[in-house]
N, C-alpha and C positions, 0 to 999 in steps of 0.2 A: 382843107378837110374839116378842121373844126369848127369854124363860121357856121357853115350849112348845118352839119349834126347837132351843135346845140340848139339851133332851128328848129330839128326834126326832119330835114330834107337827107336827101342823100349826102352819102360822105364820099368825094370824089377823090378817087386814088389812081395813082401812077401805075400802068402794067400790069402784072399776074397776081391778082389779092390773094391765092393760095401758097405765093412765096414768102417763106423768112424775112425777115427784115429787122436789122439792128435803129434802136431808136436811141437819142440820147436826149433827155430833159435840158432844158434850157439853163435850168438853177444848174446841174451838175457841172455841164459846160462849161459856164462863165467859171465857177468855184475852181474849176481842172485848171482853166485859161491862168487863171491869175497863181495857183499853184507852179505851176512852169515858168510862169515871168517872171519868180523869185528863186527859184534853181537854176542858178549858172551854168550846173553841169550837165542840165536837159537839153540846153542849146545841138539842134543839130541832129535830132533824132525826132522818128518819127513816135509820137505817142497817142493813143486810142482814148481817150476821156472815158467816165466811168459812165456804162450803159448798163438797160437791163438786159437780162438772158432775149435773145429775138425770135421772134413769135408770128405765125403769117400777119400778114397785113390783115385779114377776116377776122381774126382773133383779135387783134388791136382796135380794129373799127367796133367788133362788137363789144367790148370791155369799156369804150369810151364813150358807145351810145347807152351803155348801163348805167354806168356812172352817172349820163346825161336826163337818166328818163325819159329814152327818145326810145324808139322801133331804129335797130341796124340796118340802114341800106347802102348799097355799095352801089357807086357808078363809076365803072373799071373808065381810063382812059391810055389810050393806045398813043402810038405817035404819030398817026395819020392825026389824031386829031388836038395834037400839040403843035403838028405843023402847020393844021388849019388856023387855029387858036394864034398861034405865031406872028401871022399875019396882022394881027391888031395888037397883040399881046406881046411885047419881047421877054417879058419872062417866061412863056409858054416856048417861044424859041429854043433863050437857052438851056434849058430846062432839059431838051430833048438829048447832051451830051452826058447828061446825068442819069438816062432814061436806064441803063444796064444795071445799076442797083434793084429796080424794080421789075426787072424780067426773069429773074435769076436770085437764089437768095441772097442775099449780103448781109452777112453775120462778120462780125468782127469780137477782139476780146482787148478788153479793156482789162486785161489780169497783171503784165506788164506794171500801169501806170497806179492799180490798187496795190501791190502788191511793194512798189518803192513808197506810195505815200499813204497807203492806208485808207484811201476817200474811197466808198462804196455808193457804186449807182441809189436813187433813189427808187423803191420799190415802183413799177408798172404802175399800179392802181394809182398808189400816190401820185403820184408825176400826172397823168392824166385826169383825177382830180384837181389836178390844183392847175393844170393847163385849160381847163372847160371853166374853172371859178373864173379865170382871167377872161376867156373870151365872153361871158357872158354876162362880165363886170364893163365890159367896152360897151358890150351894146346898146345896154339898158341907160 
């Protein structure tokens, strides 16, 4: 999605862009990741990394092509045509057992894992700022 949108071309997304969708920044991740690898007592439980509040996919795409100085366009893709895709693509394959987060909303709460360690998502804006400086640090 982000390649293209810092382009200015469409931002290709997964399913129903009028659904929810929890996002989680990479920095937070990794930072959550290595949080847990030093608590013994996490072993064994499921825990949510610190996300922002989830927000349709349309809102997301257009907040990143702001940030980006691009014009927001969406090009919805379905899974007839991850299964086209598939055929040359195997990440477009397996891609398609994960397809149910993007039909439907998927929000999750990361309250649990702030609330034992304290680490709060980073703000929306932020995070996709500094995920668009990265892709457009590759390109150039």
């Amino acid at each position: 999605m982000f390649q293209p949108l810092t382009m200015g071309k469409a931002a290709s997304v997964l399913g129903k862009p009028d659904r929810k969708h929890t996002f989680t920044f990479i920095d937070d991740f990794g930072r959550a990741l290595v949080t847990l690898g030093q608590s013994e007592d996490t072993y064994g439980e499921a825990w949510h990394v610190p996300n922002a509040d989830a927000v349709p996919v349309t809102r997301f795409v257009e907040l990143a092509a702001q940030l980006a100085g691009v014009e927001a366009r969406i090009k919805p893709m379905g899974k007839g045509m991850l299964r086209i895709g598939g055929l040359f693509i195997p990440g477009a394959r397996e891609s398609i057992e994960m397809f149910y987060q993007f039909e439907k909303e998927f929000v999750v709460s990361s309250r649990k894992f702030t609330d034992r360690f304290g680490q709060r998502a980073t703000p929306l804006e932020e995070s996709l700022a500094a995920t668009i400086d990265w892709y457009r640090t590759r390109r150039s």
